[in-house]
DSSP file (Angstrom, degrees, kcal/mol; ACC not computed):
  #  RESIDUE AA STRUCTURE BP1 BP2  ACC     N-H-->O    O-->H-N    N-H-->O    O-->H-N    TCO  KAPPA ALPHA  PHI   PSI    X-CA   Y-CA   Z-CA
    1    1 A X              0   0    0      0, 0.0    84,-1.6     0, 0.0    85,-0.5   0.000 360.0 360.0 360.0 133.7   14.4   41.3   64.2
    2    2 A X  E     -A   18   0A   0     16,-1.0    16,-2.6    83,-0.2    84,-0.1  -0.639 360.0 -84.9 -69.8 155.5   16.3   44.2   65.3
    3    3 A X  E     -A   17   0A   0     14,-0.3     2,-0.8    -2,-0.2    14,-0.3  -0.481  51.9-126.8 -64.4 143.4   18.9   45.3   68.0
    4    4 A X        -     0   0    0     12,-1.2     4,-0.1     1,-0.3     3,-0.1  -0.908  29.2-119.9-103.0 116.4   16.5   46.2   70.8
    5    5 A X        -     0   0    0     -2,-0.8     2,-0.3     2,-0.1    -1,-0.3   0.728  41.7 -69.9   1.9-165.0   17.6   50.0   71.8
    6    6 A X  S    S+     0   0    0      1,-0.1     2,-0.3     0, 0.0    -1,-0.1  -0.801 114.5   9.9 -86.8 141.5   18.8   51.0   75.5
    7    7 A X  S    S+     0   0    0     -2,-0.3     2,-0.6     1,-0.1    -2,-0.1   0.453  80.8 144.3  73.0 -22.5   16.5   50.9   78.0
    8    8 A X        -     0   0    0     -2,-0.3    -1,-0.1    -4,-0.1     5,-0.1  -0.691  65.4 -89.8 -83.1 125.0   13.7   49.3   76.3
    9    9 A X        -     0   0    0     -2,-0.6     4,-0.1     3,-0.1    -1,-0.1   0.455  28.1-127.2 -56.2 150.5   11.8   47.0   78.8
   10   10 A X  S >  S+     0   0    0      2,-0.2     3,-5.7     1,-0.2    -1,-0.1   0.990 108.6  71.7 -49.4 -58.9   13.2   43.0   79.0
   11   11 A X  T 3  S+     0   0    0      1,-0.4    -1,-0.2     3,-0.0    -2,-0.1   0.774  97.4  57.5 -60.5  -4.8    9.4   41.8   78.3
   12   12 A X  T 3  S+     0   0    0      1,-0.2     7,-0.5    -4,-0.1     2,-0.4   0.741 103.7  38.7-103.7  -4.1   10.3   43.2   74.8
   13   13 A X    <   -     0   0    0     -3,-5.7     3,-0.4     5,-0.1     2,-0.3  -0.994  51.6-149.6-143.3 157.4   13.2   41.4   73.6
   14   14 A X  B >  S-B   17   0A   0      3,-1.4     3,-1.2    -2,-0.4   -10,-0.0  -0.888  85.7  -8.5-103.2 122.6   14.9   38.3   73.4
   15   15 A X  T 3  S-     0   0    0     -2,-0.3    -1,-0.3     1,-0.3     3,-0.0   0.891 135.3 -47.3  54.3  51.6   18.9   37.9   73.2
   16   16 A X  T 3  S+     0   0    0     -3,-0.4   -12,-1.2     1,-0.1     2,-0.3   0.712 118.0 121.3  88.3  17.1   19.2   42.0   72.8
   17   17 A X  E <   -AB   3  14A   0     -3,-1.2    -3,-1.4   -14,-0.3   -14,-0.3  -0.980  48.2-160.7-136.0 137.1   16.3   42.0   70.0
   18   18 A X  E     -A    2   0A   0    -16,-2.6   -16,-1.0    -2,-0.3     2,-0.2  -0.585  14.5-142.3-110.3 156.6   13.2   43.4   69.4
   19   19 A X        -     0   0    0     -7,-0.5     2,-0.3    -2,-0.2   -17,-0.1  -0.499  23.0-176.6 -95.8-176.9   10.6   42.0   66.8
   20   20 A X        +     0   0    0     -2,-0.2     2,-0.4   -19,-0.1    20,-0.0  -0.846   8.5 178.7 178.5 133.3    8.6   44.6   64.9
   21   21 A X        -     0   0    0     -2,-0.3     2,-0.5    61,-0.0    61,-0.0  -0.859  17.7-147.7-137.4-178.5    5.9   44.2   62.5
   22   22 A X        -     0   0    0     -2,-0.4     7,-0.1     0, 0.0    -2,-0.0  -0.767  23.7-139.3-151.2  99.8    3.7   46.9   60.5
   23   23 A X        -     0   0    0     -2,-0.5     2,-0.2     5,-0.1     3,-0.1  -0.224  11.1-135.5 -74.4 171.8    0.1   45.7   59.7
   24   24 A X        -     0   0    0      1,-0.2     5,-0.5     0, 0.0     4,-0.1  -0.272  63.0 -26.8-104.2-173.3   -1.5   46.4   56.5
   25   25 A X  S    S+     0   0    0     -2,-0.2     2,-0.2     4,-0.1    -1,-0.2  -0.148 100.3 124.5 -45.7  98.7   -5.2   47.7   55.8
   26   26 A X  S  > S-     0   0    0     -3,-0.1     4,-3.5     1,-0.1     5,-0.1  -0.990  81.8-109.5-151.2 167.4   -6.5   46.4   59.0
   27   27 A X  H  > S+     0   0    0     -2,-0.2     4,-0.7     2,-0.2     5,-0.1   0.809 122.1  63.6 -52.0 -31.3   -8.6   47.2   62.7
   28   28 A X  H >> S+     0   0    0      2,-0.2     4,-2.8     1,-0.2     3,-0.7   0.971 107.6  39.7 -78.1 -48.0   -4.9   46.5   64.0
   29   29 A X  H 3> S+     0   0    0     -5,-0.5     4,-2.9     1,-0.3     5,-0.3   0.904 106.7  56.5 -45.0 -51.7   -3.9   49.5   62.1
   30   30 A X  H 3X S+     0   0    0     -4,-3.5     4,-1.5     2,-0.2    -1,-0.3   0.693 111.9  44.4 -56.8 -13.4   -6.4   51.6   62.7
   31   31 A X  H <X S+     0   0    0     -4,-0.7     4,-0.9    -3,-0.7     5,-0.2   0.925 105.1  59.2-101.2 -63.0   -5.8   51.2   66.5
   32   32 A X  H >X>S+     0   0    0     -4,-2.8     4,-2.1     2,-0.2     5,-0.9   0.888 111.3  52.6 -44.3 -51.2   -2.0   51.5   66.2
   33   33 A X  H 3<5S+     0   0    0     -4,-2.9    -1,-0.2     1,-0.3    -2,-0.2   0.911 109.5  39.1 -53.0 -49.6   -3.1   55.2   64.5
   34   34 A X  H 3<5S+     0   0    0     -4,-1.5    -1,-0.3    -5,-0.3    -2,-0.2   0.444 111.9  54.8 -98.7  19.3   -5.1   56.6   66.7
   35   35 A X  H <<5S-     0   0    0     -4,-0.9    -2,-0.2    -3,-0.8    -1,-0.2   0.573  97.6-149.8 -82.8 -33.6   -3.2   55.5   69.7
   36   36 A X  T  <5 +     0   0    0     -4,-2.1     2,-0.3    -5,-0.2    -3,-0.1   0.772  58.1  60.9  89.0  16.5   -0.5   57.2   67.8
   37   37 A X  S   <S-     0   0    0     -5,-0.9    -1,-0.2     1,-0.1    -2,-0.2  -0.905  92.9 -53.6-153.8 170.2    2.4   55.2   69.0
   38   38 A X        -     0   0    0     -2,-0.3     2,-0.2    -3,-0.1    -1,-0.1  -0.314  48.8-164.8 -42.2 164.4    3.9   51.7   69.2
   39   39 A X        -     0   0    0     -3,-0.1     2,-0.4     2,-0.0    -7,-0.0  -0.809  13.0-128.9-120.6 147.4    2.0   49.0   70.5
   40   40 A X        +     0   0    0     -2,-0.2     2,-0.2   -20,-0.0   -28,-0.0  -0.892  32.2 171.7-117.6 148.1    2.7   45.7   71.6
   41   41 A X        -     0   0    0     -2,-0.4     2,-0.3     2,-0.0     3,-0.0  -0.947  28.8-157.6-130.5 110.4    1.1   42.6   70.5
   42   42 A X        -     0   0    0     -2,-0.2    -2,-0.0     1,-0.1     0, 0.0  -0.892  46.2 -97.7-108.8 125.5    0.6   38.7   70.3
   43   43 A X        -     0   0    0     -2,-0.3     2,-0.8     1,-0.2    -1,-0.1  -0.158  41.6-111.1 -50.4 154.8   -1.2   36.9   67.7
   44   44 A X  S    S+     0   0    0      8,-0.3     8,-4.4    -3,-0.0     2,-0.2  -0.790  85.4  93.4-102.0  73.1   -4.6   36.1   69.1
   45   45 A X  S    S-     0   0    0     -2,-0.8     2,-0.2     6,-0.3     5,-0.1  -0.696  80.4-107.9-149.5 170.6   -3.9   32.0   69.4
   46   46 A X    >   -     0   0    0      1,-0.3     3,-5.1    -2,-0.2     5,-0.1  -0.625  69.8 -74.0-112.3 158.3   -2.7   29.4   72.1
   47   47 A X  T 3  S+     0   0    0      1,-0.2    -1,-0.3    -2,-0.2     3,-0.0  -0.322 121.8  10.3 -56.4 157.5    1.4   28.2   70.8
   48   48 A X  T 3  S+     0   0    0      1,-0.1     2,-0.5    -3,-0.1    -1,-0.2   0.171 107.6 107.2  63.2 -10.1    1.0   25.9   67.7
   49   49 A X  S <  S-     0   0    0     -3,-5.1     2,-0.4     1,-0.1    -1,-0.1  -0.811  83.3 -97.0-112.6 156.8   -2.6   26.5   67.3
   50   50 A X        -     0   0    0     -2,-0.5    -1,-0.1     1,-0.1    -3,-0.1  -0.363  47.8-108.0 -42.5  95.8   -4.0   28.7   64.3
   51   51 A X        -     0   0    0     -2,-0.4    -6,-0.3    -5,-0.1    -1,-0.1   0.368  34.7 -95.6 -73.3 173.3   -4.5   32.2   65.5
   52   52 A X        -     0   0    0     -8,-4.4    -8,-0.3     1,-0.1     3,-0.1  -0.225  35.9-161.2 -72.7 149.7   -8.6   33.8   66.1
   53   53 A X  S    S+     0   0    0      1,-0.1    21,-0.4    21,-0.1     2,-0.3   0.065  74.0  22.9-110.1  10.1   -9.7   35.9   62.3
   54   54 A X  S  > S-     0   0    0     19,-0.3     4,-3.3     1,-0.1    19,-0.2  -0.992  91.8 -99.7-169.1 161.8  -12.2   37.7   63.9
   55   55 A X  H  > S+     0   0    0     17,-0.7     4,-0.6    -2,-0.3    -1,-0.1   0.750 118.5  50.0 -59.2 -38.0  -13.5   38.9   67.7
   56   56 A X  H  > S+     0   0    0      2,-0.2     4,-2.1     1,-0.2    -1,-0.2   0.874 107.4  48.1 -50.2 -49.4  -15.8   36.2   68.0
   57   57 A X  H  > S+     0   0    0      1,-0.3     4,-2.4     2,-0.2    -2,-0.2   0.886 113.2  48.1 -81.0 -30.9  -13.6   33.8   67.2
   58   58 A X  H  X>S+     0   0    0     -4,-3.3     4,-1.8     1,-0.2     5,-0.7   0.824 113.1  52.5 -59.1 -14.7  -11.1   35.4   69.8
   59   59 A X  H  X5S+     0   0    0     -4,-0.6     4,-0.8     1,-0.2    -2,-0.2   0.892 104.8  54.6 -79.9 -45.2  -14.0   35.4   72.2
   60   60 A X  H  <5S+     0   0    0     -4,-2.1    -1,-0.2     2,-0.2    -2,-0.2   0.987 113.3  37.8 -55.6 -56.0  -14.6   32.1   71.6
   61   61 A X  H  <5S+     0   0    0     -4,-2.4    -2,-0.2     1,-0.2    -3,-0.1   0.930 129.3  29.1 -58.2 -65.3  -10.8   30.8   72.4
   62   62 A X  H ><5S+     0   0    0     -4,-1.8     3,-1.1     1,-0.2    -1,-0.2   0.702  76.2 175.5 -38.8 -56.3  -10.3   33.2   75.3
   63   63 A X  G ><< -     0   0    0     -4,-0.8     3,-1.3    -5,-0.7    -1,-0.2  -0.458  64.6  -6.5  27.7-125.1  -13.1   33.9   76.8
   64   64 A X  G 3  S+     0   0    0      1,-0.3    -1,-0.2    -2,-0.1    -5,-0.0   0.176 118.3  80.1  29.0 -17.6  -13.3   36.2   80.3
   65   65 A X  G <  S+     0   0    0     -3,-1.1     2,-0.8     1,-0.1    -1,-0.3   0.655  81.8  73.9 -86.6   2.8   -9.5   36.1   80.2
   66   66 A X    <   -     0   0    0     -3,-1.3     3,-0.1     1,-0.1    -1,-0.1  -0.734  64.3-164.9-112.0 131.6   -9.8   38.9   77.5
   67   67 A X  S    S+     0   0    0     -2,-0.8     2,-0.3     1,-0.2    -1,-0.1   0.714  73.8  10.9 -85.5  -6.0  -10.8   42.5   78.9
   68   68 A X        -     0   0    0      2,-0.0     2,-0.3     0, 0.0    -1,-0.2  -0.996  52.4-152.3-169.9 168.6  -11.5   43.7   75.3
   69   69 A X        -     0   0    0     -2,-0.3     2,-0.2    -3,-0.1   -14,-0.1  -0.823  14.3-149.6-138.7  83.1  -12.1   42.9   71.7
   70   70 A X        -     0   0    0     -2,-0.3     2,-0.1   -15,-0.0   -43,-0.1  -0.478  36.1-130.5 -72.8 127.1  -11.4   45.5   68.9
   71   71 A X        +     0   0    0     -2,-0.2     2,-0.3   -17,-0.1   -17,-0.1  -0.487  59.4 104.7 -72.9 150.7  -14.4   44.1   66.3
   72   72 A X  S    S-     0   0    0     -2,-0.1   -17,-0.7   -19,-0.1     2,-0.5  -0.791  72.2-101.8 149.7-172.7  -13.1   43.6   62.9
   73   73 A X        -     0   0    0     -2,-0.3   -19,-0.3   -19,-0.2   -46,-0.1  -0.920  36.5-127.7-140.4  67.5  -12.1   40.7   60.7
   74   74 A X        -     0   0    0     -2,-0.5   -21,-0.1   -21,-0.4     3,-0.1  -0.031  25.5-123.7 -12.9 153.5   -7.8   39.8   60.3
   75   75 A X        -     0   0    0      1,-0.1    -1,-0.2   -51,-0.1   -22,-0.0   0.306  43.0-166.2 -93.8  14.1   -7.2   39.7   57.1
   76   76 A X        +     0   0    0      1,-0.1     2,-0.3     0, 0.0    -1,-0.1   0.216  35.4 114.5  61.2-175.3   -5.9   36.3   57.4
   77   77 A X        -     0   0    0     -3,-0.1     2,-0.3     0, 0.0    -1,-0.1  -0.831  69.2  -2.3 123.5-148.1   -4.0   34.8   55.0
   78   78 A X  S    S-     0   0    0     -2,-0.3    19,-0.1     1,-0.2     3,-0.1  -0.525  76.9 -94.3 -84.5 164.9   -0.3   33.8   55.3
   79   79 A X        -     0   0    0     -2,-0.3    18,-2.6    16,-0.1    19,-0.3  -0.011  43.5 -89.4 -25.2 155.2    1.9   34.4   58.0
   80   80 A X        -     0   0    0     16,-0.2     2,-0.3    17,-0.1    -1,-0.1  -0.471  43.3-117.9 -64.3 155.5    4.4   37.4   58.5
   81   81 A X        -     0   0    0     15,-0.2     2,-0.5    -2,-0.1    14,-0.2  -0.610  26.7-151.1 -64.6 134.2    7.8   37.0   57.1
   82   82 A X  E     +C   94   0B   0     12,-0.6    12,-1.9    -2,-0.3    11,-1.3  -0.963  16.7 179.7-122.0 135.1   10.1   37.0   59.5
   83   83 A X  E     -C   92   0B   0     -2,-0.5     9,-0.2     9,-0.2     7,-0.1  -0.900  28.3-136.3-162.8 104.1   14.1   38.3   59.0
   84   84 A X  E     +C   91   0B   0      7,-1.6     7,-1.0    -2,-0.4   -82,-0.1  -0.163  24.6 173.9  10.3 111.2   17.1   38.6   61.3
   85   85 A X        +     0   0    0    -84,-1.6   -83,-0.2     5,-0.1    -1,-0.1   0.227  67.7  88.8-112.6   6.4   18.8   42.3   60.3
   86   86 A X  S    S+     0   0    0    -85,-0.5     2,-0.2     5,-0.1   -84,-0.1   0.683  87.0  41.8 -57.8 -36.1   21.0   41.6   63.2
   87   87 A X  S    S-     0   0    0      4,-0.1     3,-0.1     0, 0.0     2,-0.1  -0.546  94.2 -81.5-109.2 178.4   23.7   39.7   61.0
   88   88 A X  S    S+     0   0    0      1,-0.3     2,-0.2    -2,-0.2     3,-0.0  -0.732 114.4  16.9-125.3 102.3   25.3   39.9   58.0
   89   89 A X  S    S-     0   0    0      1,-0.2    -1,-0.3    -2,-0.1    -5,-0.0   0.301 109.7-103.0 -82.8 165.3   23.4   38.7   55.4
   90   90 A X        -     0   0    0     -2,-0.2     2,-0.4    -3,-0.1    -1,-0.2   0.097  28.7-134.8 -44.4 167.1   20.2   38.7   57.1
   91   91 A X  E     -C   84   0B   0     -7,-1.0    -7,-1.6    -4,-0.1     2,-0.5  -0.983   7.8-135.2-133.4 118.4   19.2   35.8   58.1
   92   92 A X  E     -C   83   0B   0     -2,-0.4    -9,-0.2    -9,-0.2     3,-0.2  -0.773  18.1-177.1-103.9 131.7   15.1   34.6   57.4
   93   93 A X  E    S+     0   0B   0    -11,-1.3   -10,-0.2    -2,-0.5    -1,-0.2   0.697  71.8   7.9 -96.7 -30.3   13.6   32.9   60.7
   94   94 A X  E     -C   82   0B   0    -12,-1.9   -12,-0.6   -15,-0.0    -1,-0.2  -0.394  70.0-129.3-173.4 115.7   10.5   32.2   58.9
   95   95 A X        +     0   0    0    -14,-0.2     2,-0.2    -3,-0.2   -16,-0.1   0.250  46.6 117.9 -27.5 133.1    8.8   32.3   55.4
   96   96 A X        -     0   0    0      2,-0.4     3,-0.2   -18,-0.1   -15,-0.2  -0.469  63.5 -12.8-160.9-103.5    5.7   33.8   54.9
   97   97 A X  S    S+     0   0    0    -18,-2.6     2,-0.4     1,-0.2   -17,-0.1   0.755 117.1  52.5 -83.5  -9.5    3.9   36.4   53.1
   98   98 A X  S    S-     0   0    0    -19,-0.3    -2,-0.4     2,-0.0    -1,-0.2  -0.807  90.8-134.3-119.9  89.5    6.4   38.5   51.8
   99   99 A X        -     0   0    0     -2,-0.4     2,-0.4    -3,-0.2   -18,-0.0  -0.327  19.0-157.8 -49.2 109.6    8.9   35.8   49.7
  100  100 A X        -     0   0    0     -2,-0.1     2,-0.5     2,-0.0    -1,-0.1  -0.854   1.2-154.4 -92.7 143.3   12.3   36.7   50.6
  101  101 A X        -     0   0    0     -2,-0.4     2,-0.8     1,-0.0    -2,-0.0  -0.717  11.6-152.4-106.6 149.1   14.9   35.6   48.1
  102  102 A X        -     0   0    0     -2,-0.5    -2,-0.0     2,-0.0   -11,-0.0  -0.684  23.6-105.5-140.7 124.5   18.5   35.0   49.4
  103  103 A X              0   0    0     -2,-0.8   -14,-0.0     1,-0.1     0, 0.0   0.358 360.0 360.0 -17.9 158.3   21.6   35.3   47.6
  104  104 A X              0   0    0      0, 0.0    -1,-0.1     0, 0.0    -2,-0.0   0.180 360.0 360.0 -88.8 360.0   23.3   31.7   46.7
């Protein structure tokens, strides 16, 4: 989490903070490239439940409420890490695939 700028739209931060993430070799990347800008996103799940790995499977969940489907595969796996940079020390809101260690 970050300070979210001036001016950047409510529906993008919470308490004065923006999330931000940076996928890795994925369809979500490629997309992000050749749009050539930020993008905003949500994991492709309902809260609590384990999000879709694949178009189908988002097709499945969704159905008609989704106006498209970029095809490709997640690469699944663990969650993002998530970390605070707002304080000092950071603060981690929630393990995941990148093990942050924090001082004792």
């Amino acid at each position: 989490m970050l300070r979210a700028r001036a001016g950047l739209a409510s529906a993008l931060q919470k308490d004065g903070k923006v999330g931000v993430r940076v996928p890795g070799p994925s369809p979500a990347l490629d997309l992000v490239r050749a749009f050539g800008g930020p993008l905003t996103a949500t994991s492709a799940n309902r809260s609590g439940e384990p999000p879709a790995c694949s178009g189908a499977e988002a097709r499945a969940l969704f159905g008609e409420a989704l106006d498209a489907v970029v095809q490709g595969d997640s690469p699944a796996g663990l969650a993002s890490t998530i970390v605070d940079v707002t304080s000092e020390p950071p603060v981690v809101l929630r393990q995941g695939a990148i093990e942050v260690l924090v001082p004792r």
